[in-house]
C-alpha positions in Angstrom: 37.9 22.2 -24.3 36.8 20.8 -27.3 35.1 18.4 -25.4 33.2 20.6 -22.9 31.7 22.8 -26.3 30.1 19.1 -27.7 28.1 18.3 -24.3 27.3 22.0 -24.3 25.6 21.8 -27.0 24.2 18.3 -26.7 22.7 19.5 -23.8 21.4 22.7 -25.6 19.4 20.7 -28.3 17.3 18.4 -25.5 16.1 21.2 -23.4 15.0 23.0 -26.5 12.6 20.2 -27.0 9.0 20.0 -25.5 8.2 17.9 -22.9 5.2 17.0 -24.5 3.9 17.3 -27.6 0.2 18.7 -28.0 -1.7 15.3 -28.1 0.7 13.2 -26.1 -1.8 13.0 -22.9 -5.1 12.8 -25.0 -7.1 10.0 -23.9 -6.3 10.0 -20.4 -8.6 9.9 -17.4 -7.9 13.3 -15.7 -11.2 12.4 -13.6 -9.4 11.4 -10.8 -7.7 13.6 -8.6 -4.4 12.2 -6.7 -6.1 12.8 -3.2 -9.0 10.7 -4.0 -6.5 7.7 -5.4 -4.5 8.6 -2.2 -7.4 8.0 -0.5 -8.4 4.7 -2.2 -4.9 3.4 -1.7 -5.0 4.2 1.8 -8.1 2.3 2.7 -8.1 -1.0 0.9 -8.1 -4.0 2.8 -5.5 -6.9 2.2 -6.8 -11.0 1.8 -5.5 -13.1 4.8 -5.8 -16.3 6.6 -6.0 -16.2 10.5 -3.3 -18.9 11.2 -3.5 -18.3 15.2 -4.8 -16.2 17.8 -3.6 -15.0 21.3 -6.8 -13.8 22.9 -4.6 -12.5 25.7 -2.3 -10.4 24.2 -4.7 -9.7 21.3 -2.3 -10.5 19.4 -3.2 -12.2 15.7 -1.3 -14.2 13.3 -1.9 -13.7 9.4 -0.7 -15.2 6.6 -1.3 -12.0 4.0 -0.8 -10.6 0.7 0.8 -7.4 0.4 0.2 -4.7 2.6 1.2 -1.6 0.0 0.6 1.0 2.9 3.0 0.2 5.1 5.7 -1.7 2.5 5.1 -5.6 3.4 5.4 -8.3 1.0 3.3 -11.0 1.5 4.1 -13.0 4.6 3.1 -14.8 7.7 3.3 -12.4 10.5 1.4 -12.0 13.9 -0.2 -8.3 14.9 -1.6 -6.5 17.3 -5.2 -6.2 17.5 -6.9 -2.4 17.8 -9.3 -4.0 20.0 -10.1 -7.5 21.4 -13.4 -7.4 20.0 -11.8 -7.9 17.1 -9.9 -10.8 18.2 -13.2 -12.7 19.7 -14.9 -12.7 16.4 -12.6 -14.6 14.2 -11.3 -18.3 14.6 -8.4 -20.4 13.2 -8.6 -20.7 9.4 -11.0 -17.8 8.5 -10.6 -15.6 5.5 -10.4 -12.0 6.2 -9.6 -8.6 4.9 -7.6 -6.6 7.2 -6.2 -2.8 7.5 -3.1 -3.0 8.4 -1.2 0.7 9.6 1.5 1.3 11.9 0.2 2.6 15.4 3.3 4.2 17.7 5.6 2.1 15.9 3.5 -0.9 16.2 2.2 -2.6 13.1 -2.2 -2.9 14.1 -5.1 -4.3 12.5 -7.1 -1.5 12.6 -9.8 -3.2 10.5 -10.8 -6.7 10.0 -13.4 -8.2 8.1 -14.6 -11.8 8.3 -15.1 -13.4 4.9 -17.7 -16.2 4.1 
């Protein structure tokens, strides 16, 4: 019993405490609203390197960083292609940032843009 009075109390004392003290979030860029980092998250494009391409299937293989919107690590991986217009524009070896997003359950490049 003696036991259960002691966390009681413990307890007691940290809530009574403020979560933050006056000052505590002075300096901080309030600017930005979570919607618009959303946002910004949501549309950056990831560096890769075209390693091959199946004009037929439209399928693409990147080796790419981290794709944060859809939980990837960085890895060599082919995709499917939003359109194959995409696919005709870009060779073996190029540079390119890519949009990565999941479509139906299949992982898309729904943007690519060829670096120089």
């Amino acid at each position: 019993m003696k036991k259960m009075i002691i966390a009681v109390a413990a307890l007691a004392i940290v809530v009574a405490e403020p979560a933050f003290a006056g000052d505590d979030m002075a300096g901080m860029n309030m600017s930005a609203t979570p919607s618009a980092t959303k946002a910004a998250s949501n549309s950056a494009l990831t560096d890769a390197e075209v390693k091959k391409i199946d004009v037929a299937t439209g399928m693409v293989t990147l080796k790419h960083g981290a794709l944060e919107n859809v939980g990837m690590p960085p890895m060599t991986m082919a995709f499917k292609a939003k359109d194959t217009a995409m696919v005709k524009r870009i060779h073996e070896g190029d540079k390119v940032k890519v949009r990565v997003e999941n479509v139906d359950g299949t992982l898309t490049i729904v943007k690519l843009e060829k670096q120089s």
